[in-house]
C-alpha positions in Angstrom: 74.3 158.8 -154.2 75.5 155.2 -152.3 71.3 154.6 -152.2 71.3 155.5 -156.0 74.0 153.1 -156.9 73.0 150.3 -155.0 69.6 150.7 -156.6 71.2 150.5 -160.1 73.4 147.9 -159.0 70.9 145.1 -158.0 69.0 146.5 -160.7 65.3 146.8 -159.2 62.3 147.6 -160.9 60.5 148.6 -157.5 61.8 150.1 -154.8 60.6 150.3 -151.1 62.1 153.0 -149.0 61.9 152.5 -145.2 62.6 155.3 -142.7 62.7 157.9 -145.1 62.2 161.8 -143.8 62.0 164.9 -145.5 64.8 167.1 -144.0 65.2 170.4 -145.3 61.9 170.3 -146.9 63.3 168.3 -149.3 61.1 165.6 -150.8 63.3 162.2 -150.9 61.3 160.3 -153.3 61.9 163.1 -156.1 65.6 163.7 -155.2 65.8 160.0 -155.8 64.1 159.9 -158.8 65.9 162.8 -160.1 69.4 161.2 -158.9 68.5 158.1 -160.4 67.1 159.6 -164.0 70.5 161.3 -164.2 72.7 158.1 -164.0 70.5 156.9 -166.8 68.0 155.0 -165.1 63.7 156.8 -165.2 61.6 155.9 -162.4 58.4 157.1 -161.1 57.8 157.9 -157.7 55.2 159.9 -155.8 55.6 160.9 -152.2 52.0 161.2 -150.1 52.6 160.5 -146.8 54.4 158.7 -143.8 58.4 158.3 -143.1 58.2 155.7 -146.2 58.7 156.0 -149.8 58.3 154.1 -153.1 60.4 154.2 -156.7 58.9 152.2 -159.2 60.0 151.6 -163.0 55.9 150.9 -163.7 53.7 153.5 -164.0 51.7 155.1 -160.5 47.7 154.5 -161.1 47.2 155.7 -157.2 48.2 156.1 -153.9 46.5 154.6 -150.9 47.0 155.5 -147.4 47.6 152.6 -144.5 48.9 154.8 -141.6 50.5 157.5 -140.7 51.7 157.6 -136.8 55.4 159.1 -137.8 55.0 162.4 -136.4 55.0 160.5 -133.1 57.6 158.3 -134.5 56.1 155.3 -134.7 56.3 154.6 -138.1 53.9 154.1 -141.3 52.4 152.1 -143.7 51.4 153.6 -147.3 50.9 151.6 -150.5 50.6 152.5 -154.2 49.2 151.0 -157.0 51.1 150.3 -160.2 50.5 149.3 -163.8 53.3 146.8 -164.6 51.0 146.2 -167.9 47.7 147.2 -169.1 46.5 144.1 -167.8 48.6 143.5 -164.6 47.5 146.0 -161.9 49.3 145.3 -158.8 49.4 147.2 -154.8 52.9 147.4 -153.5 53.4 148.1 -149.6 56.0 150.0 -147.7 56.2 150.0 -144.1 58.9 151.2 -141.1 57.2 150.4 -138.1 57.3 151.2 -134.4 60.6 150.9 -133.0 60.3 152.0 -129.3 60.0 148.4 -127.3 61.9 146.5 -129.3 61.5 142.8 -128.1 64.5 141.3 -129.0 67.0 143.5 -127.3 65.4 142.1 -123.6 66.7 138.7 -124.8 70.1 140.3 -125.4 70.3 142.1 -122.1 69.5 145.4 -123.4 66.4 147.8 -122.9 64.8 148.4 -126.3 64.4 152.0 -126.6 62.0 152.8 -123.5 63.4 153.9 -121.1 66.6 154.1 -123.3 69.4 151.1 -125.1 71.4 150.9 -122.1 72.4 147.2 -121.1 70.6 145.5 -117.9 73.1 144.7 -115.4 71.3 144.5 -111.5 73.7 142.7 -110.3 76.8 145.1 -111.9 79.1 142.5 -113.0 79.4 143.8 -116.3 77.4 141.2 -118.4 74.0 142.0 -120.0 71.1 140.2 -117.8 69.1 138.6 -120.6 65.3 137.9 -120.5 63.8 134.3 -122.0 60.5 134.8 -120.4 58.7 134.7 -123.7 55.5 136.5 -121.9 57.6 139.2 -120.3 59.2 139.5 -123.7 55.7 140.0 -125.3 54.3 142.3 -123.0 57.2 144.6 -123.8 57.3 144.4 -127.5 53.1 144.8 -127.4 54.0 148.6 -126.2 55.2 149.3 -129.4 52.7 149.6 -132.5 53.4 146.7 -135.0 50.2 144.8 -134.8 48.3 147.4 -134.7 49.6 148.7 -138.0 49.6 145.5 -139.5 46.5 144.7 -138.4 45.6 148.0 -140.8 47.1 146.9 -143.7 45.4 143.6 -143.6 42.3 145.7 -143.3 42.9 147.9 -146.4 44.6 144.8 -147.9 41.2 143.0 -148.0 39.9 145.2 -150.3 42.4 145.2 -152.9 42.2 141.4 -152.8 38.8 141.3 -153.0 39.4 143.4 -156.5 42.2 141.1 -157.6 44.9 142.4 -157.1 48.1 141.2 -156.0 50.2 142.5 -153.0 52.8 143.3 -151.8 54.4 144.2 -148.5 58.1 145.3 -148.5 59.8 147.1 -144.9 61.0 147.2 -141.6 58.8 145.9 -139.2 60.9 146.2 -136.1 60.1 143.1 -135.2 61.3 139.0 -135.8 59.8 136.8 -137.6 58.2 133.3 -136.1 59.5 131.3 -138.7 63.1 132.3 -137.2 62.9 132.3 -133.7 61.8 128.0 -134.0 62.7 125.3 -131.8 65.5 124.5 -133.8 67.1 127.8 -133.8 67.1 128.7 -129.8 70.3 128.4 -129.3 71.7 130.3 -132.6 71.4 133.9 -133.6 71.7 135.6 -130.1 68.0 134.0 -129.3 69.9 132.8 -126.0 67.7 129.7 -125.7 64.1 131.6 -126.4 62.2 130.5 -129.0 59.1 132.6 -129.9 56.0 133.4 -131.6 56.2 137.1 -132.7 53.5 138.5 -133.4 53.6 140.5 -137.1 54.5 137.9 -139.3 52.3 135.0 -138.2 48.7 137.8 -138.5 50.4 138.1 -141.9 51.0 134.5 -142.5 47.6 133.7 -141.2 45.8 136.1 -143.8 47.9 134.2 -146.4 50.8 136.5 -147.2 54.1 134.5 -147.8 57.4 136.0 -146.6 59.4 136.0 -149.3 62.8 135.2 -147.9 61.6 131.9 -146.2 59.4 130.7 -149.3 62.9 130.7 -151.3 65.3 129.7 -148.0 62.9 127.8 -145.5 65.6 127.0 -143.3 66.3 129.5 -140.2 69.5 127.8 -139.6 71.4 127.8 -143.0 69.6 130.7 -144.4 69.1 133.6 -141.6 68.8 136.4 -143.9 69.7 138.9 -141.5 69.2 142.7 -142.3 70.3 143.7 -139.1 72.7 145.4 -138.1 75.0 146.4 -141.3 78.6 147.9 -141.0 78.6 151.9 -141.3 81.0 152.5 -143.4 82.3 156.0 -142.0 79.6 156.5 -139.5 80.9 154.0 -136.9 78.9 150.7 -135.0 74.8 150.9 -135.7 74.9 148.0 -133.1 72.4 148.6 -129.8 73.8 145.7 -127.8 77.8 145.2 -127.9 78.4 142.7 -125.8 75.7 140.0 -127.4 74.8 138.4 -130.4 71.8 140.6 -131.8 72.0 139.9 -135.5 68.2 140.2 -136.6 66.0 139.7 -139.8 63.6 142.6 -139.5 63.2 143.6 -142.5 60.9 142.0 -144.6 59.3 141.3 -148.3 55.7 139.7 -147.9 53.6 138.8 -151.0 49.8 137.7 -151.8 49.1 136.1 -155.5 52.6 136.0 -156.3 55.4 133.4 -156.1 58.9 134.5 -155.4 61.4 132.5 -157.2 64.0 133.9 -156.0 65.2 136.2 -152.8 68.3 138.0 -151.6 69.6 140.5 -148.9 71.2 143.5 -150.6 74.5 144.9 -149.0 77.4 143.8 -146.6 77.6 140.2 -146.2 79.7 140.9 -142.7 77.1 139.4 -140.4 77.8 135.9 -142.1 
């Protein structure tokens, strides 16, 4: 129902789900749909695959599949293709992607989900031991599977551009962006002096997608954008490193033949 209203409330035509499972063999995207038809508002949606979803006010034409590692939890990437006109076919993306050596959290002090979240402390005097070895730091996020899923969309992705059509790519990638972690932004943000090349973004800058968020707010020092973490309303902290600054932009909406003109985050405005 909270999903639902904020859905109506920012009044989105397309919607990309992230993280999304079907628990008691429930399918999400049609108890969405169904949620959201009876508060006045139709959309089509069509579940296929993955631990991601799509809503879309436009017409479904077809599905495509990108990925699909989520029964080992490491996320997915699946895409549809929708008619916003007769004459305006266009792919949208969803993706939630692997999770499990998450990068950033080494910088903070924290492990990143393998061998567990705990804080680093060798020396036991209570502070997190943070890492701004920027090769270390990529060695351990490479263990998870971002690029390599990204790297697959950009595969598929060739092939609808080749046809034409316009994409987009809209998720969690569980990983930073290189256009925040610059120079000029080390020593803001919890980057604790590191500034870094991650990986995702720039393969998806390189093959000419445009992140969204910076085409509108190009500056990683005014304009953060973060994502990550959000207040819990009645569900407590969804923080994984207490005692340091981890405030992330992680999720992401990328674009190819389209211009945004204009982009906001969606929710709490706590982390600002």
């Amino acid at each position: 129902e909270k999903i639902c209203d904020v859905i109506l409330a920012s009044k989105a035509d397309i919607v990309c789900f992230s993280e999304v499972r079907n628990y008691k063999k429930e399918d999400w995207t049609t108890k969405v749909v169904n949620a959201l038809s009876k508060k006045g508002r139709q959309f089509h949606g069509r579940y296929f695959s993955g631990d991601v979803g799509l809503v879309s006010v436009f017409p479904i034409e077809e599905t495509l599949e990108v990925c699909d590692d989520s029964k080992s939890d490491s996320g997915s990437i699946a895409a549809w293709r929708l008619a916003l006109d007769a004459k305006h076919p266009i792919v949208v993306a969803s993706a939630h992607l692997d999770y499990k050596h998450y990068g950033q959290n080494l910088i903070r002090g924290y492990n990143g989900g393998t061998p567990d979240w705990k804080m680093r402390d060798a020396d036991g005097d209570g502070e997190p031991d943070r890492v701004r070895d920027v090769a270390e730091i990529l060695k351990y996020n490479n263990q998870s599977t971002p690029v390599p899923s990204v790297k697959a969309f950009l595969s598929k992705a060739r092939d609808w551009g080749e046809k034409g059509l316009p994409v987009i790519l809209a998720g969690d990638l569980n990983e930073n962006s290189h256009l925040d972690w610059t120079a000029e932004a080390k020593d803001k943000f919890g980057h604790y002096g590191v500034s870094i090349g991650w990986p995702c973004t720039k393969l998806l800058a390189d093959a000419g997608y445009v992140d969204a968020w910076r085409q509108v707010h190009p500056d990683p020092v005014t304009c953060p954008g973060f994502t990550w973490p959000a207040p819990a309303t009645g569900k407590g902290s969804t923080s994984w490193a207490p005692k340091s600054d981890e405030r992330d932009r992680i999720d992401f909406v990328f674009a190819k033949g389209i211009r945004a003109r204009s982009a906001w985050v969606v929710g709490p405005v706590a982390n600002y």
